[in-house]
N, CA, C and O atoms as a GROMACS GRO file, in nm:
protein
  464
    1UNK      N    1   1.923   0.518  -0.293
    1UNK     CA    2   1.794   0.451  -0.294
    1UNK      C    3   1.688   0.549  -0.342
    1UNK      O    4   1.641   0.634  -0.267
    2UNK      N    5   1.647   0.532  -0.489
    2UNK     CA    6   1.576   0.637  -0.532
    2UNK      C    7   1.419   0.587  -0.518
    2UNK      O    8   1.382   0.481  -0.570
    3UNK      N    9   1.351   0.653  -0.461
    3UNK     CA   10   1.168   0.611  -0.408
    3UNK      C   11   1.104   0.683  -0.443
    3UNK      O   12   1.125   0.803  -0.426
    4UNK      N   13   0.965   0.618  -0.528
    4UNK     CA   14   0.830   0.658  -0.537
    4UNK      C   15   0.743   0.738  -0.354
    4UNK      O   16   0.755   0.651  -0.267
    5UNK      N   17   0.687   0.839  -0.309
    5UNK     CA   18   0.714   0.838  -0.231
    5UNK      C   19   0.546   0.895  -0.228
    5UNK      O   20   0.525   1.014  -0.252
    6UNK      N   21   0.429   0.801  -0.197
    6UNK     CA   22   0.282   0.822  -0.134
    6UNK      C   23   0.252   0.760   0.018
    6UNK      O   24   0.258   0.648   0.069
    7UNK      N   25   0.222   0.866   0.054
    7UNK     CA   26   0.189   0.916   0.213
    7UNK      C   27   0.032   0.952   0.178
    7UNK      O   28  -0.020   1.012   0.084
    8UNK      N   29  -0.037   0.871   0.330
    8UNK     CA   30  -0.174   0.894   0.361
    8UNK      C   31  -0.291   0.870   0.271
    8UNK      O   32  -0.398   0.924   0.242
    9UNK      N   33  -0.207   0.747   0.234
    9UNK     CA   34  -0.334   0.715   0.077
    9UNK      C   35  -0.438   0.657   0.186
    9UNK      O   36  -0.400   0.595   0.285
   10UNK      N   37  -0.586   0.684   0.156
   10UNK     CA   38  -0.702   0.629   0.212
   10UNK      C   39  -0.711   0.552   0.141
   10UNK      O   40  -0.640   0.549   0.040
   11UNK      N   41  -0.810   0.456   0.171
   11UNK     CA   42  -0.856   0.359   0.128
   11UNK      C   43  -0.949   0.309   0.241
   11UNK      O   44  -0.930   0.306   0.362
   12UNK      N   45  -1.102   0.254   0.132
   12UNK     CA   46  -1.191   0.174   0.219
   12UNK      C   47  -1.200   0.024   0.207
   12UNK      O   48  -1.237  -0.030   0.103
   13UNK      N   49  -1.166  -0.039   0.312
   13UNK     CA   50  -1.204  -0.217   0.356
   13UNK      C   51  -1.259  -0.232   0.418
   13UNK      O   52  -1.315  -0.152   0.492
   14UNK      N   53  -1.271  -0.391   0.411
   14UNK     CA   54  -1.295  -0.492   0.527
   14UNK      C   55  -1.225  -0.529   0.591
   14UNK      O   56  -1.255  -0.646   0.571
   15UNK      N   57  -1.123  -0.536   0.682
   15UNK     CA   58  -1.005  -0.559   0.766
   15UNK      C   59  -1.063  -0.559   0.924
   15UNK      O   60  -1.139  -0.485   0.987
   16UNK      N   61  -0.994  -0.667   0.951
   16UNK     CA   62  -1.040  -0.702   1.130
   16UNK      C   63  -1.080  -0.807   1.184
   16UNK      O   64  -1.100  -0.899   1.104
   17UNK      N   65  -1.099  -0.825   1.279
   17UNK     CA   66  -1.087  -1.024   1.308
   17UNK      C   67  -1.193  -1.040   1.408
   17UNK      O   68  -1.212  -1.146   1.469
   18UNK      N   69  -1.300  -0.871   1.435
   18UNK     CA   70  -1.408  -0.913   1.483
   18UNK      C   71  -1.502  -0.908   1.419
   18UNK      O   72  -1.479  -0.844   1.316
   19UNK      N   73  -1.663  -0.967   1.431
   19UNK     CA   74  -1.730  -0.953   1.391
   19UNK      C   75  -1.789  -0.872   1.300
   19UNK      O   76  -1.812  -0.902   1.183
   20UNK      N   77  -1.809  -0.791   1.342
   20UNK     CA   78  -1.835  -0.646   1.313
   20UNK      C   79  -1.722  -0.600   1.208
   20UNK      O   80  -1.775  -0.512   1.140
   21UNK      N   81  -1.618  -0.616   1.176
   21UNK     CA   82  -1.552  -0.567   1.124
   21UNK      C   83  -1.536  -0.661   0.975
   21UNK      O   84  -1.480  -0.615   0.875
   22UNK      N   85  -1.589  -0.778   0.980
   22UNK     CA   86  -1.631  -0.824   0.817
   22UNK      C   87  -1.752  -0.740   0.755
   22UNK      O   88  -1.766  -0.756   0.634
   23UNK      N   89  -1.838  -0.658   0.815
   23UNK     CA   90  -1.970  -0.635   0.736
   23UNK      C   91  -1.936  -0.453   0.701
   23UNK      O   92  -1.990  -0.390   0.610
   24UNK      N   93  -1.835  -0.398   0.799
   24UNK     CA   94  -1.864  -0.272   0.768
   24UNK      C   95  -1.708  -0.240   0.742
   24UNK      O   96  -1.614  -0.266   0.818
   25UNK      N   97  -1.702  -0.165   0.589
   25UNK     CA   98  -1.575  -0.082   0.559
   25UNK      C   99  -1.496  -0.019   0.655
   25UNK      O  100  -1.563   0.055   0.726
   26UNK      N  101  -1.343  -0.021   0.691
   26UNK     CA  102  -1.289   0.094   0.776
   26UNK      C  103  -1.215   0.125   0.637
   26UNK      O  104  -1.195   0.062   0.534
   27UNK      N  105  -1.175   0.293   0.700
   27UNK     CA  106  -1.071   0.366   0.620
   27UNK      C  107  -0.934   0.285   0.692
   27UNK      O  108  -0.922   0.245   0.808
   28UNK      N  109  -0.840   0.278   0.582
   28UNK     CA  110  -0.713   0.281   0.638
   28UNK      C  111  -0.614   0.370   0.564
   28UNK      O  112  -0.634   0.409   0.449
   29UNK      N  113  -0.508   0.399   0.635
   29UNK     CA  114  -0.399   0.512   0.546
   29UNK      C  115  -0.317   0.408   0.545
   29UNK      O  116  -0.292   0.324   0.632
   30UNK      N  117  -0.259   0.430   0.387
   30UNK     CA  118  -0.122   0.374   0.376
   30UNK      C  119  -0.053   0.418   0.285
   30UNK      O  120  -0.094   0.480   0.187
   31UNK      N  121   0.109   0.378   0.322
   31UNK     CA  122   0.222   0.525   0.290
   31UNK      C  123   0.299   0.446   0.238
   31UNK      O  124   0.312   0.335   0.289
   32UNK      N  125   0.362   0.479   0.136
   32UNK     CA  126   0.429   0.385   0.034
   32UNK      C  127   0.597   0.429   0.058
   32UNK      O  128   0.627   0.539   0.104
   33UNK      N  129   0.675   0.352   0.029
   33UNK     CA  130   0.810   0.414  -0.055
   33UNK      C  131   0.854   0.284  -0.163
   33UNK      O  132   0.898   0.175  -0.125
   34UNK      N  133   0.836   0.314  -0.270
   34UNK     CA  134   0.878   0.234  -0.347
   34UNK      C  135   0.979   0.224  -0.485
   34UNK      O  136   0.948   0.276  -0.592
   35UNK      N  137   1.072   0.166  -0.469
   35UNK     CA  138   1.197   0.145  -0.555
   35UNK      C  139   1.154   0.200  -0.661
   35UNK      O  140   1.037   0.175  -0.688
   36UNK      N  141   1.240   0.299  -0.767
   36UNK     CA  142   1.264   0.342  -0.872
   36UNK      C  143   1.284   0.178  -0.923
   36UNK      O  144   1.338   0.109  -0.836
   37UNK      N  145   1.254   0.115  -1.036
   37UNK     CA  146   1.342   0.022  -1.130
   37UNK      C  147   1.480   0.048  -1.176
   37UNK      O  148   1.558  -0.047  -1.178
   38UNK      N  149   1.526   0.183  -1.220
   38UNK     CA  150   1.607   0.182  -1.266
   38UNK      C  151   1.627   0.369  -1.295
   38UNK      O  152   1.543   0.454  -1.264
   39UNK      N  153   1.726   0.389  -1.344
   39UNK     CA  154   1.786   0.577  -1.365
   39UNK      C  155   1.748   0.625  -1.512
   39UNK      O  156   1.785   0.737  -1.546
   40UNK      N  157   1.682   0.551  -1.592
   40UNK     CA  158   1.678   0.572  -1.699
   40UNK      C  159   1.513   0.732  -1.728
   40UNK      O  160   1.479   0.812  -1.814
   41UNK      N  161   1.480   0.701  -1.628
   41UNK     CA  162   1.338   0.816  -1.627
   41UNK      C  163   1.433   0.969  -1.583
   41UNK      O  164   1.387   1.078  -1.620
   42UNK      N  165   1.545   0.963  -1.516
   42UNK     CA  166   1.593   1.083  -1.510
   42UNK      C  167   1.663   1.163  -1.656
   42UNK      O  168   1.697   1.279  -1.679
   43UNK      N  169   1.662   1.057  -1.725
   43UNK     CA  170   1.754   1.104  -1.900
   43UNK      C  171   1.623   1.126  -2.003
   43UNK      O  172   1.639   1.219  -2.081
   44UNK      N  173   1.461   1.035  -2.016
   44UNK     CA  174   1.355   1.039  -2.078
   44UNK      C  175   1.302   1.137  -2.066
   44UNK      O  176   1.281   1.219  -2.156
   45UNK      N  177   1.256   1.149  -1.889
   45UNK     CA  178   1.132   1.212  -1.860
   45UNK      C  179   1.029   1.174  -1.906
   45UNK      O  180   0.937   1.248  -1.942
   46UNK      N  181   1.031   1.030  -1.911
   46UNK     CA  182   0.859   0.949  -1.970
   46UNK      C  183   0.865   0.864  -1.842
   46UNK      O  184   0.947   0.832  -1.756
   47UNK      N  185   0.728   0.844  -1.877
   47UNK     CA  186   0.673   0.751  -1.714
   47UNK      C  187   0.646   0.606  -1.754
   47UNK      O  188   0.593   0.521  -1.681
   48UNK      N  189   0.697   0.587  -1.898
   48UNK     CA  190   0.690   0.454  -1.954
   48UNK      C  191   0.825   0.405  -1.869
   48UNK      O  192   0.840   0.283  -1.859
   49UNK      N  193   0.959   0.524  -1.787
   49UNK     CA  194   1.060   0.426  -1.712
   49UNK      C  195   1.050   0.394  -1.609
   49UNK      O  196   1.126   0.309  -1.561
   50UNK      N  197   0.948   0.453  -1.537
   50UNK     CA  198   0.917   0.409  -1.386
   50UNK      C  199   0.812   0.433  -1.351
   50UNK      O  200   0.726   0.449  -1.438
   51UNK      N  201   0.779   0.444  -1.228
   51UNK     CA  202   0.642   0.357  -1.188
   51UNK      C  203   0.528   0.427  -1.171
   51UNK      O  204   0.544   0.522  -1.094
   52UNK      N  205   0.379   0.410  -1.230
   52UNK     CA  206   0.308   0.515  -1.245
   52UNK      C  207   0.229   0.545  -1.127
   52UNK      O  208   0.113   0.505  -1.130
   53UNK      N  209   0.267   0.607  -1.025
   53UNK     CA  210   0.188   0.597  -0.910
   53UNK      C  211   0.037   0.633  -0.911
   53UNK      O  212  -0.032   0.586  -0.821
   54UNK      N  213  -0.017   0.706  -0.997
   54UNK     CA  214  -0.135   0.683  -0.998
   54UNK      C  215  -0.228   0.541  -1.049
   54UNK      O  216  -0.348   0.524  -1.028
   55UNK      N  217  -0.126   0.439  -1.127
   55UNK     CA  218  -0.171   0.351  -1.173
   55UNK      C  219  -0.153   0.253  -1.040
   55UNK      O  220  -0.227   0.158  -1.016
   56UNK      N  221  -0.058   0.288  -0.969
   56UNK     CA  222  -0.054   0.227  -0.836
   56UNK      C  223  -0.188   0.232  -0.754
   56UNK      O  224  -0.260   0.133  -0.738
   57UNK      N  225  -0.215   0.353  -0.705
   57UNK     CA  226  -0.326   0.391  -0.625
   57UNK      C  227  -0.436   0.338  -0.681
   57UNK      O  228  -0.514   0.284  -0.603
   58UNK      N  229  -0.469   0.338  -0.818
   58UNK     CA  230  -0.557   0.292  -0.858
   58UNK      C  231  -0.587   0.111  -0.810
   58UNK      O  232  -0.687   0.063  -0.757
   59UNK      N  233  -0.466   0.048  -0.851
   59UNK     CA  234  -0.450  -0.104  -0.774
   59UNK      C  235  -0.439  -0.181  -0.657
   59UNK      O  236  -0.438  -0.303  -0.640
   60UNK      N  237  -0.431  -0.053  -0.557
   60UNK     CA  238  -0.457  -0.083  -0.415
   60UNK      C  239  -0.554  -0.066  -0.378
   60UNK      O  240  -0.613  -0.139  -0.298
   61UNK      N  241  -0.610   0.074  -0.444
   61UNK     CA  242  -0.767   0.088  -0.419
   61UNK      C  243  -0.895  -0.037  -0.434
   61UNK      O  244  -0.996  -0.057  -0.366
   62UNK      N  245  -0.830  -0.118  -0.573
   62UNK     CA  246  -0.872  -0.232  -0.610
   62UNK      C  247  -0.887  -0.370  -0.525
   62UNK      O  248  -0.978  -0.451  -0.505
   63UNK      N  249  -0.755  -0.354  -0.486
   63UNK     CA  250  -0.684  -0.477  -0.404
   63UNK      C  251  -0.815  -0.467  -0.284
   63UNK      O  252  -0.903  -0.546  -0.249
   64UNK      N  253  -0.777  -0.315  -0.238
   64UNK     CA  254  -0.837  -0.311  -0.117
   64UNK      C  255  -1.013  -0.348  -0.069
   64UNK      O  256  -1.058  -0.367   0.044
   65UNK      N  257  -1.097  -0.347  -0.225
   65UNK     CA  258  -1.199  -0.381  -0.229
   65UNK      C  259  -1.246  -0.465  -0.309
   65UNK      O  260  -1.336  -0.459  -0.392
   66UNK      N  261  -1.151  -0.572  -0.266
   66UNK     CA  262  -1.150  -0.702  -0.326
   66UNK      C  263  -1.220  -0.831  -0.216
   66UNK      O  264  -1.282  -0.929  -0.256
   67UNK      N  265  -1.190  -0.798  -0.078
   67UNK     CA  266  -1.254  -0.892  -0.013
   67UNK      C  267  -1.191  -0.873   0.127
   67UNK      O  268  -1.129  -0.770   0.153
   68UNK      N  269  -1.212  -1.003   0.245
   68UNK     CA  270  -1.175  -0.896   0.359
   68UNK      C  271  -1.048  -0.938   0.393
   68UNK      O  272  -0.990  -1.043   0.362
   69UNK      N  273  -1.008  -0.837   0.467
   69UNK     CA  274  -0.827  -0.883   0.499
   69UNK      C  275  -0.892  -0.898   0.674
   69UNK      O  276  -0.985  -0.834   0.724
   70UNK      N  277  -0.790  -1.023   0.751
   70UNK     CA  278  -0.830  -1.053   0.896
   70UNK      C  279  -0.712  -0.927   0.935
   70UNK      O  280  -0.757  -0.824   0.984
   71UNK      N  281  -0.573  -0.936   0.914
   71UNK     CA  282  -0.521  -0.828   0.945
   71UNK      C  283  -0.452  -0.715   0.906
   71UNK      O  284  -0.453  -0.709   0.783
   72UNK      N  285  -0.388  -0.613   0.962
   72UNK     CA  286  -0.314  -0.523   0.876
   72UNK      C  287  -0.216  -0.596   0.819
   72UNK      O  288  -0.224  -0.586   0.696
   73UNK      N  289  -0.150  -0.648   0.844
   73UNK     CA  290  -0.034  -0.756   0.802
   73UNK      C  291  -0.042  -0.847   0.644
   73UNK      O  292   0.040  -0.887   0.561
   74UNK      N  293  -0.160  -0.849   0.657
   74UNK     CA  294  -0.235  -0.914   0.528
   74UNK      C  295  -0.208  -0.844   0.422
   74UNK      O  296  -0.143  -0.882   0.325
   75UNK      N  297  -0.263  -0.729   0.441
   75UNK     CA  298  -0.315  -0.660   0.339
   75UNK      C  299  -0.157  -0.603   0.298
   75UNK      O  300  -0.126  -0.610   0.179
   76UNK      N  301  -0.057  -0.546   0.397
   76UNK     CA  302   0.045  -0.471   0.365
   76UNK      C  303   0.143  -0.589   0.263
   76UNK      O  304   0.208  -0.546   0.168
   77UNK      N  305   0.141  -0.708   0.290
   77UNK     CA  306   0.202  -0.778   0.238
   77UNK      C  307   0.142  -0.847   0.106
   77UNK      O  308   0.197  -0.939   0.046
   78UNK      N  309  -0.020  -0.766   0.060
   78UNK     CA  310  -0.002  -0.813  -0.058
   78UNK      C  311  -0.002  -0.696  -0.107
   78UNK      O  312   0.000  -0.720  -0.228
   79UNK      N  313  -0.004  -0.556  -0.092
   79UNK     CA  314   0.014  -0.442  -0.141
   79UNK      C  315   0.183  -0.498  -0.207
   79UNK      O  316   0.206  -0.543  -0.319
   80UNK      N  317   0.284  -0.474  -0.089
   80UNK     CA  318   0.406  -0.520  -0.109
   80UNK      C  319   0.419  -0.633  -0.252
   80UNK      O  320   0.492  -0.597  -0.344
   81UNK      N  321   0.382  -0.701  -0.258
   81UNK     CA  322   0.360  -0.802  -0.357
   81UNK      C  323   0.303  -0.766  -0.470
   81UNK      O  324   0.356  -0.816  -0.569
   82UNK      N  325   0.207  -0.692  -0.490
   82UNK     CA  326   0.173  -0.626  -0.609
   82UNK      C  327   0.252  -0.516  -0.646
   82UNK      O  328   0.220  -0.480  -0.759
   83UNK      N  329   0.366  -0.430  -0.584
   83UNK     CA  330   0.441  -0.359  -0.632
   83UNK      C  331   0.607  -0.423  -0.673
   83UNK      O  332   0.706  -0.372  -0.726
   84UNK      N  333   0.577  -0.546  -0.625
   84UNK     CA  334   0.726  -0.623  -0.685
   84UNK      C  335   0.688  -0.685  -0.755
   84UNK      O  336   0.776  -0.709  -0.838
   85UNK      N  337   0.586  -0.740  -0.781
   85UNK     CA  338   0.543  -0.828  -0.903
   85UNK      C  339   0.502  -0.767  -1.039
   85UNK      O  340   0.552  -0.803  -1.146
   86UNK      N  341   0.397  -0.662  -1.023
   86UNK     CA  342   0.320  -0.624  -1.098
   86UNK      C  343   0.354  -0.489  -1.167
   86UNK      O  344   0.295  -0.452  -1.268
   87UNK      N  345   0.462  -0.411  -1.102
   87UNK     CA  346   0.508  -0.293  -1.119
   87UNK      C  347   0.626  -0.308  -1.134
   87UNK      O  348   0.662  -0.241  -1.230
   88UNK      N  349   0.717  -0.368  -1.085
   88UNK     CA  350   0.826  -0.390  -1.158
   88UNK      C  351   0.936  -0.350  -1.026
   88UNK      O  352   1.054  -0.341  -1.058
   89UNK      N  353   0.904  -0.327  -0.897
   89UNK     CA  354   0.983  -0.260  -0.798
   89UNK      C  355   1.061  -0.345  -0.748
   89UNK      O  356   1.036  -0.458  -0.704
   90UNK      N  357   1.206  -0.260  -0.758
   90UNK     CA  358   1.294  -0.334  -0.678
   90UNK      C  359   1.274  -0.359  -0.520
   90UNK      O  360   1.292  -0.470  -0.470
   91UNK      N  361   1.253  -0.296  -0.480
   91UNK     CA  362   1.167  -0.276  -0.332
   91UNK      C  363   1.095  -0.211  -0.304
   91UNK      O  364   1.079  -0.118  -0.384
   92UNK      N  365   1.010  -0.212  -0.189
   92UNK     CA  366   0.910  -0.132  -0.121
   92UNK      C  367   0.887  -0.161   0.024
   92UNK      O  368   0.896  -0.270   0.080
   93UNK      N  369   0.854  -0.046   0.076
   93UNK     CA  370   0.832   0.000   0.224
   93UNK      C  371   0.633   0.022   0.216
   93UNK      O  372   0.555   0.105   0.170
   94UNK      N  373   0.626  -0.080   0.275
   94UNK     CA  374   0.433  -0.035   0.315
   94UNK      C  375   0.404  -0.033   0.483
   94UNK      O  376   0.436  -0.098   0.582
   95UNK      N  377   0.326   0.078   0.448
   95UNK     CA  378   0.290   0.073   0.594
   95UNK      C  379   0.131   0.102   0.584
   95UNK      O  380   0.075   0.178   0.504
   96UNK      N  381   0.060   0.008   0.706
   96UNK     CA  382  -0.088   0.022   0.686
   96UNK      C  383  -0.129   0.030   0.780
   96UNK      O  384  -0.105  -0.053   0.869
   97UNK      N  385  -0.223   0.154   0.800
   97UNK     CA  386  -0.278   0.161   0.986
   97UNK      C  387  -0.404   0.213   0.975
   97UNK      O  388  -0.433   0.303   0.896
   98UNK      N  389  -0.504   0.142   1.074
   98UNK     CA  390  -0.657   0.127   1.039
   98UNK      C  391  -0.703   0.246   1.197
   98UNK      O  392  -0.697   0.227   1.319
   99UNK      N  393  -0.740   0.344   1.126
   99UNK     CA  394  -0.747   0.502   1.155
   99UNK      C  395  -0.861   0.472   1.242
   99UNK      O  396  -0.974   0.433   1.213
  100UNK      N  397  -0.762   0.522   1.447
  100UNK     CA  398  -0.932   0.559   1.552
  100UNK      C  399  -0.964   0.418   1.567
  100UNK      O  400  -1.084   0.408   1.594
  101UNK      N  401  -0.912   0.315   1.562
  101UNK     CA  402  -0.915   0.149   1.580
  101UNK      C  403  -0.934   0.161   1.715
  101UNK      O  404  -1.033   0.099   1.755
  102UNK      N  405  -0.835   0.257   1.845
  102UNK     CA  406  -0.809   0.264   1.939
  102UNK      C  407  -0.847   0.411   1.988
  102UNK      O  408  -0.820   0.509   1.919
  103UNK      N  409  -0.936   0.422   2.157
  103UNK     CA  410  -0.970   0.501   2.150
  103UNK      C  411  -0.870   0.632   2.200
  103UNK      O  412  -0.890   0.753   2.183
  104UNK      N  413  -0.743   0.558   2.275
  104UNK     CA  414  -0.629   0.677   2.290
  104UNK      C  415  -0.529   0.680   2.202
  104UNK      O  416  -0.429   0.742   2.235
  105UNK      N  417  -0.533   0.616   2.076
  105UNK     CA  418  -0.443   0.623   1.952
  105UNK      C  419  -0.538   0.686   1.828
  105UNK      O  420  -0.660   0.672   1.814
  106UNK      N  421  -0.439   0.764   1.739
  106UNK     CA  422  -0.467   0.827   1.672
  106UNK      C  423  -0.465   0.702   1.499
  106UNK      O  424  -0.544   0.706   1.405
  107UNK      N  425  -0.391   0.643   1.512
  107UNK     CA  426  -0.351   0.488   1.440
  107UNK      C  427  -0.294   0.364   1.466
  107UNK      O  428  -0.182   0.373   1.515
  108UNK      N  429  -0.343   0.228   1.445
  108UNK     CA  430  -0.235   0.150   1.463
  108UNK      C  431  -0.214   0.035   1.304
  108UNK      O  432  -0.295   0.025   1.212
  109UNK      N  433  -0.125  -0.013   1.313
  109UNK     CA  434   0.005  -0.045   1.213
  109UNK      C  435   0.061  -0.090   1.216
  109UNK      O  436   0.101  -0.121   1.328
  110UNK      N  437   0.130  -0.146   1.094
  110UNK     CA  438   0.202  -0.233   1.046
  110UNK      C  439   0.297  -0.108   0.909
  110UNK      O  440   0.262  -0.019   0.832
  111UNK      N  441   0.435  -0.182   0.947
  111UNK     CA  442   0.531  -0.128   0.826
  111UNK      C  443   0.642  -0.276   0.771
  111UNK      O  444   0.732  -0.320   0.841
  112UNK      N  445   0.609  -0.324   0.650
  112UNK     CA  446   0.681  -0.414   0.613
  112UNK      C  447   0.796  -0.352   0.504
  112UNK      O  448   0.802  -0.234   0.469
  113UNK      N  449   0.874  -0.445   0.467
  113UNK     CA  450   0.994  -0.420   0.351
  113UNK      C  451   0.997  -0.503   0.266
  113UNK      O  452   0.931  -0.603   0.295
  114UNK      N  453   1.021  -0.504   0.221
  114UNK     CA  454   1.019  -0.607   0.070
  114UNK      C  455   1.140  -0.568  -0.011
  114UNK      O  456   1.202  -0.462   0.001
  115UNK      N  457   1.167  -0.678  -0.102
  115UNK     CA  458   1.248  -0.666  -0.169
  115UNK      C  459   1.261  -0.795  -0.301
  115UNK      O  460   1.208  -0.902  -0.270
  116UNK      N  461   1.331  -0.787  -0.449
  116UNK     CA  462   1.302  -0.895  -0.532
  116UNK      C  463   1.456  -0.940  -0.510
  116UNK      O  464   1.499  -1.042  -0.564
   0.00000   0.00000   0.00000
């Protein structure tokens, strides 16, 4: 199982199901592992064979300030969805946790799987 592999990507939203939490941005971290397409980038060495993770980050960053998500669940599952659809991944592992939510937790979270 060969994986794209981003840990602790920030990102600022709207995420949360109180009040307060439609009007003001939280940071959230989220940590990717996502399916190689295929073995052919190990024989090229071009990034035209697999997946450009900065073009990734760039599209979550997007996603993410697109409008508000009610939960983590939301959002991880359309991250997930934009890397099987839009990128070409055979699978992916997202995990999304909205940082200091809780005052004796350091994060809380969601980790989904996906697959085409």
């Amino acid at each position: 199982m060969d994986a794209i592999l981003i840990r602790d990507l920030r990102v600022e939203t709207l995420i949360g199901i109180h009040k307060r939490e439609r009007h003001v941005a939280q940071s959230v971290s989220i940590d990717l592992d996502i399916g190689l397409p295929g073995t052919a980038v190990f024989e090229s060495d071009k990034v035209a064979d697999t997946i450009d993770y900065e073009q990734v980050a760039l599209r979550i960053r997007a996603l993410a300030a697109s409008g508000h998500f009610g939960l983590v669940e939301t959002l991880a599952e359309k991250i997930a969805r934009l890397l099987l659809e839009d990128f070409g991944a055979p699978w992916a592992k997202v995990s999304v946790a909205k940082i200091g939510i809780l005052g004796n937790a350091k994060f809380v979270g969601v980790t989904i799987e996906r697959k085409r």
